[in-house]
C-alpha positions in Angstrom: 14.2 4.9 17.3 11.9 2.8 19.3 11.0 -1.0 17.5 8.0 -0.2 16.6 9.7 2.4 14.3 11.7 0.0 12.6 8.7 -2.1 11.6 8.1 -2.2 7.9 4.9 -3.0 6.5 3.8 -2.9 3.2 0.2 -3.9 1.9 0.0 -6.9 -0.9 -2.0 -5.9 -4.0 -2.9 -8.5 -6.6 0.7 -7.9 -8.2 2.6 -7.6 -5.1 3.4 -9.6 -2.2 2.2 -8.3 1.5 5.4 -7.4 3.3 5.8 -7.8 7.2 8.6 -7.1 9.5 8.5 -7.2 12.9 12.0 -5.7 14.4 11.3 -7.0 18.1 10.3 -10.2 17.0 12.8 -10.9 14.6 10.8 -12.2 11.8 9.8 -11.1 8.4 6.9 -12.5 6.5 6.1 -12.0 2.6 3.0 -13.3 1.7 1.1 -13.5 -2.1 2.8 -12.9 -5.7 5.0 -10.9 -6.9 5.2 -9.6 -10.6 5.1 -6.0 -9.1 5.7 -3.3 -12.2 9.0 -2.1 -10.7 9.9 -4.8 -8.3 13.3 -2.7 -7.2 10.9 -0.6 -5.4 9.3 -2.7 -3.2 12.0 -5.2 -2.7 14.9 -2.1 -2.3 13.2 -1.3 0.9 13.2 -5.3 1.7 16.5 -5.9 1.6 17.7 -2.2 3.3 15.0 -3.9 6.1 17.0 -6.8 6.3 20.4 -5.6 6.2 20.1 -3.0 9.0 18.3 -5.3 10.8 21.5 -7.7 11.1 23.1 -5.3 11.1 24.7 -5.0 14.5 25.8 -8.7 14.2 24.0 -10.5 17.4 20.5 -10.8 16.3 18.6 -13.8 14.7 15.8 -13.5 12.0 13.6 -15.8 10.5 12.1 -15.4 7.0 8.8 -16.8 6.1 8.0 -16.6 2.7 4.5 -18.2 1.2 4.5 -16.6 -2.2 2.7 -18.3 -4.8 4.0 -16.6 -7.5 7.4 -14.8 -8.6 7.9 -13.5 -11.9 11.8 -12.8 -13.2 12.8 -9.6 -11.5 11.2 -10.8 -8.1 13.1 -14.3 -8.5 16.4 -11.8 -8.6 15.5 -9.4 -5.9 14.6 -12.9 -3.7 18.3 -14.0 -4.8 19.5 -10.8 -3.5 17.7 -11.0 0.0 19.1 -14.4 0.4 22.5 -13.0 -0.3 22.3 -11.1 2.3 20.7 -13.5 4.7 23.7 -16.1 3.8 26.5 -13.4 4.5 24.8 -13.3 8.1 25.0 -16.9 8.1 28.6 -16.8 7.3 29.5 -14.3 9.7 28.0 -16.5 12.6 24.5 -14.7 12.9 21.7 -16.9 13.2 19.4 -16.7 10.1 16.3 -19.7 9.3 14.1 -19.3 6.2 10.8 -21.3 6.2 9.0 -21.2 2.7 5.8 -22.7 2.7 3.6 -24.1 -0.3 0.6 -25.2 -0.7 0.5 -28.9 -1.8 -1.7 -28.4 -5.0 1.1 -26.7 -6.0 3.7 -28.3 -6.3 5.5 -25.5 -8.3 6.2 -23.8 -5.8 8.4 -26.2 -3.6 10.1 -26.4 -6.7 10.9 -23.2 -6.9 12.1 -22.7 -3.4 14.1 -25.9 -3.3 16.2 -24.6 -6.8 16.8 -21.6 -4.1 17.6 -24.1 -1.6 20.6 -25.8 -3.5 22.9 -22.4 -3.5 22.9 -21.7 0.5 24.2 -22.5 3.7 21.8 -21.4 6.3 18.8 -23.4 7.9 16.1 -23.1 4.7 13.0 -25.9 5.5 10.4 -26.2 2.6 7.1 -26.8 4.4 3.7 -27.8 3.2 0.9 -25.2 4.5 -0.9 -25.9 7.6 2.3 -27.8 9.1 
């Protein structure tokens, strides 16, 4: 299976985030809100993304997340990813999350700093545009 392959890419809608992950590169991005109608669908494929892609132990991935807005069951499926991105940490992989906000929302790096309490790994709350 070539990288390429292992790309996943799903479109945002107004409910859902836009998903991006780029295999080679080593990033994945998830961009908008999330109050998806079944968010185990979307986010199931998210987390088998991020689990096979650390997988084999050596690689590093960064996560950039610029959502906006996460309703219950998306705030869970997040915990879950970051689960998964902490084990990696603790196993010695190299793992970074940058969430960024926009400043007239304030909300938001809220939000991501209550994340921020419960893990280990690199996690940097940025303001857009910086």
């Amino acid at each position: 299976m070539n990288d390429q392959s292992r790309d996943l890419s799903i479109d945002g809608t107004q409910s859902t985030p836009e998903i991006r992950g780029d295999w080679e590169a080593g990033v994945l991005i998830l961009r908008g809100d999330s109050y998806p109608e079944n968010t185990f669908e979307i986010f199931d494929r998210v987390i088998g993304w991020v689990e096979n892609f650390l997988s084999d132990g050596s690689r590093a991935l960064r996560v950039e997340l610029s959502l906006v807005y996460l309703n219950t069951s998306s705030i869970r499926a997040m915990i879950d990813i970051l689960d998964v991105l902490e084990a990696a940490h603790g196993r010695g992989q190299t793992v970074d999350l940058r969430w960024f906000y926009d400043r007239r929302n304030e909300r938001v790096a809220e939000l991501a700093g209550d994340f921020k309490e419960d893990y280990t790994f690199p996690f940097q709350i940025l303001p857009l545009g910086e």
